[in-house]
Backbone as JSON Lines, residues from 0, in Angstrom:
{"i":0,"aa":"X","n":[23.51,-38.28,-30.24],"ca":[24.56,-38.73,-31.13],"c":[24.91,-40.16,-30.77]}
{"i":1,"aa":"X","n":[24.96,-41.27,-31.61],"ca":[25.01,-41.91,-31.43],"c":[26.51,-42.4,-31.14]}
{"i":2,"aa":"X","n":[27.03,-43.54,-30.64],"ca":[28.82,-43.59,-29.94],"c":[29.29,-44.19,-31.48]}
{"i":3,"aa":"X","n":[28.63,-44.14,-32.04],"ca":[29.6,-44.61,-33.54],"c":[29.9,-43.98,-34.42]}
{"i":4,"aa":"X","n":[29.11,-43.19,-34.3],"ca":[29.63,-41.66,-35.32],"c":[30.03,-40.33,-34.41]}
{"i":5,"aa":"X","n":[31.22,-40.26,-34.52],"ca":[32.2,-39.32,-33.51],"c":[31.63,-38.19,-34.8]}
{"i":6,"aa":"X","n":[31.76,-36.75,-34.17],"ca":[31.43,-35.48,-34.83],"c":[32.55,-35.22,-35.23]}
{"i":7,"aa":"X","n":[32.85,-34.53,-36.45],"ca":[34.11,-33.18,-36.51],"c":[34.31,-32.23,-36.09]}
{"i":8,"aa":"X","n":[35.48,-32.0,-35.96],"ca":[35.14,-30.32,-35.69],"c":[34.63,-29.32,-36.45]}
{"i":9,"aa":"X","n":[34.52,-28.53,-35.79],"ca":[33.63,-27.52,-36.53],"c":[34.79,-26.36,-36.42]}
{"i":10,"aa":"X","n":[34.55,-24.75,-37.69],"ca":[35.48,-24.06,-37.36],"c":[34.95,-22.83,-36.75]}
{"i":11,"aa":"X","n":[35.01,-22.46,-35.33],"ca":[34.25,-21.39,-34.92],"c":[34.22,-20.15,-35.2]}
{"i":12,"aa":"X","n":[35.42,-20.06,-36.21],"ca":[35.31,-18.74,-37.06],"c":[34.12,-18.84,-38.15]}
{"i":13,"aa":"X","n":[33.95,-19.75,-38.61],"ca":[32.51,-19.82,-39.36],"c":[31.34,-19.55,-38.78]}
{"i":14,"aa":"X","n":[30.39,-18.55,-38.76],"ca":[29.34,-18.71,-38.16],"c":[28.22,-19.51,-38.66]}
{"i":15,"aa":"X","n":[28.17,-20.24,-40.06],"ca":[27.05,-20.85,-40.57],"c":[27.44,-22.12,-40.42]}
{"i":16,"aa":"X","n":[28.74,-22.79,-39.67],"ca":[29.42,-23.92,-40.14],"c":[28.19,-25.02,-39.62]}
{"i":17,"aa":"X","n":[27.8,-26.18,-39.57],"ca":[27.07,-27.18,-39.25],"c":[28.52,-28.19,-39.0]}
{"i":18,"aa":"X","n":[28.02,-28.41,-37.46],"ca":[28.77,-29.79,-37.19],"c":[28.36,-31.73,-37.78]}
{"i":19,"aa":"X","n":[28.91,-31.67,-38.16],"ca":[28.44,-33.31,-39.14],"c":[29.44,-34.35,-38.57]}
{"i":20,"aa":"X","n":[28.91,-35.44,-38.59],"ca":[29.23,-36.87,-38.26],"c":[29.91,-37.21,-39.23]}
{"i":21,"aa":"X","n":[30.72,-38.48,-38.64],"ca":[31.63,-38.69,-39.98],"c":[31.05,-39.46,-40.95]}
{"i":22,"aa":"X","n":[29.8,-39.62,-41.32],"ca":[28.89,-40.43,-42.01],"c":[28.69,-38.6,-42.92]}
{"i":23,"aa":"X","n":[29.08,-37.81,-42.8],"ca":[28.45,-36.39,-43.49],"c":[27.0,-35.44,-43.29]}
{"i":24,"aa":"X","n":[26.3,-36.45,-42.14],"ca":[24.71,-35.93,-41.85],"c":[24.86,-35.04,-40.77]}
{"i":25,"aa":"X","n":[24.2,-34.41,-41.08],"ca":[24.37,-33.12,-39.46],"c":[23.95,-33.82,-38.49]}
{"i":26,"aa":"X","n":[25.19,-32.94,-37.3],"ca":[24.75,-33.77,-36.09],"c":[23.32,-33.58,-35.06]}
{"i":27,"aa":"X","n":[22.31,-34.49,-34.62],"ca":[21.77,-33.24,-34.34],"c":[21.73,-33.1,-33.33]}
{"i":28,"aa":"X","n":[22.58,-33.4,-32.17],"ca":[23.03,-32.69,-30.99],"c":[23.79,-31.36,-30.78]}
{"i":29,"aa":"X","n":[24.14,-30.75,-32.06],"ca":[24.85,-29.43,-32.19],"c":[23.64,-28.74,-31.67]}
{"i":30,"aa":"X","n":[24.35,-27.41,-31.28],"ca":[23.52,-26.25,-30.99],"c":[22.73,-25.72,-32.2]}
{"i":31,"aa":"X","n":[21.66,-25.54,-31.95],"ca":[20.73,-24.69,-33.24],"c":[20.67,-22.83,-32.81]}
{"i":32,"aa":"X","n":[21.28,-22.03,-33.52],"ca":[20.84,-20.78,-33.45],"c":[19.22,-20.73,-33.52]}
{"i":33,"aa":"X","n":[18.15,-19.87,-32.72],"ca":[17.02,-19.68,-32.39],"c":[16.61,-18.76,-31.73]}
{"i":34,"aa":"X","n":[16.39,-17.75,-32.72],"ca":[15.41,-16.19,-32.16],"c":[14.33,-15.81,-32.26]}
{"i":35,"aa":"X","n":[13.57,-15.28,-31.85],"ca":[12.37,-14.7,-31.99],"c":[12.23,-13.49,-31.43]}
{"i":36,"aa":"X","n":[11.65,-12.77,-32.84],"ca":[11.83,-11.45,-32.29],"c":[9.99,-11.36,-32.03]}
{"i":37,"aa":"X","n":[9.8,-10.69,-30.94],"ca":[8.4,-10.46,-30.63],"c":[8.33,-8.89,-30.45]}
{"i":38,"aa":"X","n":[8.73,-8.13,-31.11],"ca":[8.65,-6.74,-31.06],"c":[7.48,-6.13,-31.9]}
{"i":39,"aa":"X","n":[7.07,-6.98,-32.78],"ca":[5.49,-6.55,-33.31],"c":[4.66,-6.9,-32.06]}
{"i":40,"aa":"X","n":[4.75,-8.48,-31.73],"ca":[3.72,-8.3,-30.91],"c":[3.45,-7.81,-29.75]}
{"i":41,"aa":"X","n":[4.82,-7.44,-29.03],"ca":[4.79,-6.3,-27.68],"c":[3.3,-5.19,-28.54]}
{"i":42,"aa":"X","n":[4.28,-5.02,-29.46],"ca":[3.54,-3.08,-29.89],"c":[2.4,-3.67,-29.95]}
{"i":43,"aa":"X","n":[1.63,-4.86,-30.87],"ca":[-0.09,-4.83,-30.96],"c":[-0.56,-5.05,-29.12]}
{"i":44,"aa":"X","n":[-0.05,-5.76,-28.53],"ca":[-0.52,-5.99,-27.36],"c":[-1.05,-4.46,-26.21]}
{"i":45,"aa":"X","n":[-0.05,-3.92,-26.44],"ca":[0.26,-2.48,-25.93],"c":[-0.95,-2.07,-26.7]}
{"i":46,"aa":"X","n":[-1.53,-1.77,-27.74],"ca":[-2.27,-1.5,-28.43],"c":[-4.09,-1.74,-27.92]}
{"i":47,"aa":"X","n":[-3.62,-3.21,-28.25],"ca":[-4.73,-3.31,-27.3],"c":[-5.56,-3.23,-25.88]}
{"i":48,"aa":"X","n":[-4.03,-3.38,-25.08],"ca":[-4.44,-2.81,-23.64],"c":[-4.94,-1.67,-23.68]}
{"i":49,"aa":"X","n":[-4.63,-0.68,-24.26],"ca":[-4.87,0.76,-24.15],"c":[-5.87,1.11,-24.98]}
{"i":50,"aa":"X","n":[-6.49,0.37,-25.94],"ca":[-7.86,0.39,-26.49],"c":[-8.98,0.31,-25.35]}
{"i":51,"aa":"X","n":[-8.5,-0.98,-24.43],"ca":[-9.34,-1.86,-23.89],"c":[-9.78,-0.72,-22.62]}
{"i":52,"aa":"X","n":[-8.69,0.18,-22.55],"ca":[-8.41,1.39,-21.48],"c":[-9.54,2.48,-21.8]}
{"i":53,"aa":"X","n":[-9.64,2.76,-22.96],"ca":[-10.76,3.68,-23.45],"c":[-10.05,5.13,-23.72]}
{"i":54,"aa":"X","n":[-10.32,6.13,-24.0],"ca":[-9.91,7.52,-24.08],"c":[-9.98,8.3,-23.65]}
{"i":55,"aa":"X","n":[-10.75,7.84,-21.94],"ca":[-11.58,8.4,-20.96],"c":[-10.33,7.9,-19.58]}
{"i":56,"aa":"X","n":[-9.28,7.06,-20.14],"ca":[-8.25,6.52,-19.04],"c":[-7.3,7.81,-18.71]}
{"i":57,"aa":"X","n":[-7.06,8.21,-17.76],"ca":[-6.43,9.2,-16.67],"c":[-5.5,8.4,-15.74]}
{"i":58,"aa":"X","n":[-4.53,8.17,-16.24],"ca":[-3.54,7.76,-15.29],"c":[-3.02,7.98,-14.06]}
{"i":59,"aa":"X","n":[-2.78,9.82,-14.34],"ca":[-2.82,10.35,-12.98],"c":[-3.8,10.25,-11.94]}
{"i":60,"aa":"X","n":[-4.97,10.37,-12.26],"ca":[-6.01,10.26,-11.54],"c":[-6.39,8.86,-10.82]}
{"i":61,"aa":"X","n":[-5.99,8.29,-11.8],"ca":[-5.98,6.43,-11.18],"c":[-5.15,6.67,-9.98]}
{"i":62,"aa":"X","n":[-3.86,6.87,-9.89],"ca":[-2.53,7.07,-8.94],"c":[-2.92,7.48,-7.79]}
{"i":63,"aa":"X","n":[-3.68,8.94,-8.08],"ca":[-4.3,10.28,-7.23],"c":[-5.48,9.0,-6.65]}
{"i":64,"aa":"X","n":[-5.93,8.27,-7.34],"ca":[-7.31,7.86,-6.34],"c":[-7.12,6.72,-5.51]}
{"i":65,"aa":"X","n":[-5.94,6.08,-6.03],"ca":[-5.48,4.93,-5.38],"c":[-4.76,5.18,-3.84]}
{"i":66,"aa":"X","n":[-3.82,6.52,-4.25],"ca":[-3.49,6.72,-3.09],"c":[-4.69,7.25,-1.74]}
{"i":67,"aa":"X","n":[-5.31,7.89,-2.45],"ca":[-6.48,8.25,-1.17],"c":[-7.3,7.3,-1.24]}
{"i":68,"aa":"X","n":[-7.04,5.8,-1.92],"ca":[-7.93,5.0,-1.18],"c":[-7.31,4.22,0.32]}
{"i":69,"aa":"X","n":[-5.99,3.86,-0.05],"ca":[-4.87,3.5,0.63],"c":[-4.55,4.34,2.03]}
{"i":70,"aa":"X","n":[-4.76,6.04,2.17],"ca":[-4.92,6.67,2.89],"c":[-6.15,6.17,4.11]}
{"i":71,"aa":"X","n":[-6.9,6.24,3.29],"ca":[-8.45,5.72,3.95],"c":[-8.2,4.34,4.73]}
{"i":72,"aa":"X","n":[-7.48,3.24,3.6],"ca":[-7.54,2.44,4.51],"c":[-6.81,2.22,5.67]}
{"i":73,"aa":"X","n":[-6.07,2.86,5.72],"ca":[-4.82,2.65,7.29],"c":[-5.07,3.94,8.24]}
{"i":74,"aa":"X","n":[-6.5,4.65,7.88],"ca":[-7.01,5.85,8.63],"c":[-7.94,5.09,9.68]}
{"i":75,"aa":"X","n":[-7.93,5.64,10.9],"ca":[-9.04,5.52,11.65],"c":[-8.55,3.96,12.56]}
{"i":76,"aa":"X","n":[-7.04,3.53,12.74],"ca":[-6.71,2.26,13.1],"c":[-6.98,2.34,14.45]}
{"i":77,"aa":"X","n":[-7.37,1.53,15.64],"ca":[-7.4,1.05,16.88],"c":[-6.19,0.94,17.08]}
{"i":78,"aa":"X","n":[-5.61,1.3,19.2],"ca":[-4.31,0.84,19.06],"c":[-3.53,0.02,18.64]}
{"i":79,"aa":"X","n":[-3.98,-1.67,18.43],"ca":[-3.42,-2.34,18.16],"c":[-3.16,-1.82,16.85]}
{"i":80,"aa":"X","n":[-4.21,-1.87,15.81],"ca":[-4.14,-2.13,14.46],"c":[-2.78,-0.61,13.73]}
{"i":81,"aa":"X","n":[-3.05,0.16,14.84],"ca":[-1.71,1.08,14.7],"c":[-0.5,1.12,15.02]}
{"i":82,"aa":"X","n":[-0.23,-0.31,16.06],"ca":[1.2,-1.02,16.83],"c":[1.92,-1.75,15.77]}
{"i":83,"aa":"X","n":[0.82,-2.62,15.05],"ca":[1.05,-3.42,14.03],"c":[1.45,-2.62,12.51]}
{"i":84,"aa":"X","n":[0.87,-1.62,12.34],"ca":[0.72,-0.97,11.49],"c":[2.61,0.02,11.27]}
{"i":85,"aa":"X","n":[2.38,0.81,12.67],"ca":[3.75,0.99,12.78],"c":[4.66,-0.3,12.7]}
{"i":86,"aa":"X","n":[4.65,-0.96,12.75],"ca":[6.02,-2.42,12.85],"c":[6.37,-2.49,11.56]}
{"i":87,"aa":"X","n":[4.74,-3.03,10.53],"ca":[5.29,-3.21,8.99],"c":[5.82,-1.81,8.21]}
{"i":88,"aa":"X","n":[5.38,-0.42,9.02],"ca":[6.21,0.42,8.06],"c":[7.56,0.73,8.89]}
{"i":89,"aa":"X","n":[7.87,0.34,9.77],"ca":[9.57,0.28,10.56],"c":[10.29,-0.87,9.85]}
{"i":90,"aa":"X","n":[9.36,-1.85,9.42],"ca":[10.18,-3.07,8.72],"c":[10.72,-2.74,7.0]}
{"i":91,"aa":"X","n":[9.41,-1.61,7.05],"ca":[9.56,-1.41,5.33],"c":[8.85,-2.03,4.58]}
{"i":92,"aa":"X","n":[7.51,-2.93,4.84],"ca":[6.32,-3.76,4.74],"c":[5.56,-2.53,3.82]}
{"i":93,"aa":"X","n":[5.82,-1.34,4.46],"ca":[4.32,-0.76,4.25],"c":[4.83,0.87,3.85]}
{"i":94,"aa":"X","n":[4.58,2.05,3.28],"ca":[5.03,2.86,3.01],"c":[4.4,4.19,4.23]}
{"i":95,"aa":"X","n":[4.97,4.55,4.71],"ca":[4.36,5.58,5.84],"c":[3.01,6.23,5.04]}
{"i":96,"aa":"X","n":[1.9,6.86,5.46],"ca":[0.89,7.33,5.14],"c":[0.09,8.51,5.64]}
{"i":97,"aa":"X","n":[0.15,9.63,5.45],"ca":[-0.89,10.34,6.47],"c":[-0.45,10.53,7.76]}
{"i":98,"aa":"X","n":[-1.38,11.28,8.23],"ca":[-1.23,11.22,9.63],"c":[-2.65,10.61,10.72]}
{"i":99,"aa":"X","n":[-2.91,9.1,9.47],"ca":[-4.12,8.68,9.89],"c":[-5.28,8.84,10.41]}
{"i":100,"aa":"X","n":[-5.57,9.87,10.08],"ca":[-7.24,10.93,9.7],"c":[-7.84,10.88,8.42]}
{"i":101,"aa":"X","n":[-7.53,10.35,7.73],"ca":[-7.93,10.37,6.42],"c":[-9.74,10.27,6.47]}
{"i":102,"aa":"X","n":[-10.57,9.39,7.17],"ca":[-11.7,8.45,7.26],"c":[-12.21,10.13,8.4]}
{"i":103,"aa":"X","n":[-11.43,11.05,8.61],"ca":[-12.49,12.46,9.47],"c":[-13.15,13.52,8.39]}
């Protein structure tokens, strides 16, 4: 806005009101209302992930296999790697697991 054209007020009970200069041109340092709704494209996206997933995708089973991979890996630790191991799940790093046999 330039210092020579002071704005009016505007009445904030109006919600369509446009603030204008005293020349009558909108100002265009006023706020612009600006939405976008992206709720189609969430849903196609979603769409396509789960195409891309196939009809053969098992969720549970993903979960179920992840965890016994995770098992496996913190199975079979050396003392150290089980000193360390205990610290990050006392810190809360790491989620307790097994009773680290998993890898017998």
């Amino acid at each position: 806005m330039s210092s020579h054209e002071p704005t009016l007020p505007v009445d904030p009970d109006e919600p369509d009101a446009v603030r204008r200069s005293d020349s009558g041109r909108p100002d265009p340092s006023a706020p612009v209302d600006f939405a976008v709704d992206l709720t189609a494209h969430e849903v196609d996206r979603r769409a396509h992930v789960l195409a891309a997933l196939g009809p053969d995708w098992d969720p549970v089973a993903v979960l179920r296999d992840e965890d016994a991979a995770y098992d496996l890996l913190y199975s079979g630790l050396d003392e150290d790697q089980r000193r360390v191991y205990d610290q990050l799940v006392a810190a809360g790093v790491l989620s307790k697991r097994g009773d680290g046999n998993a890898a017998a």
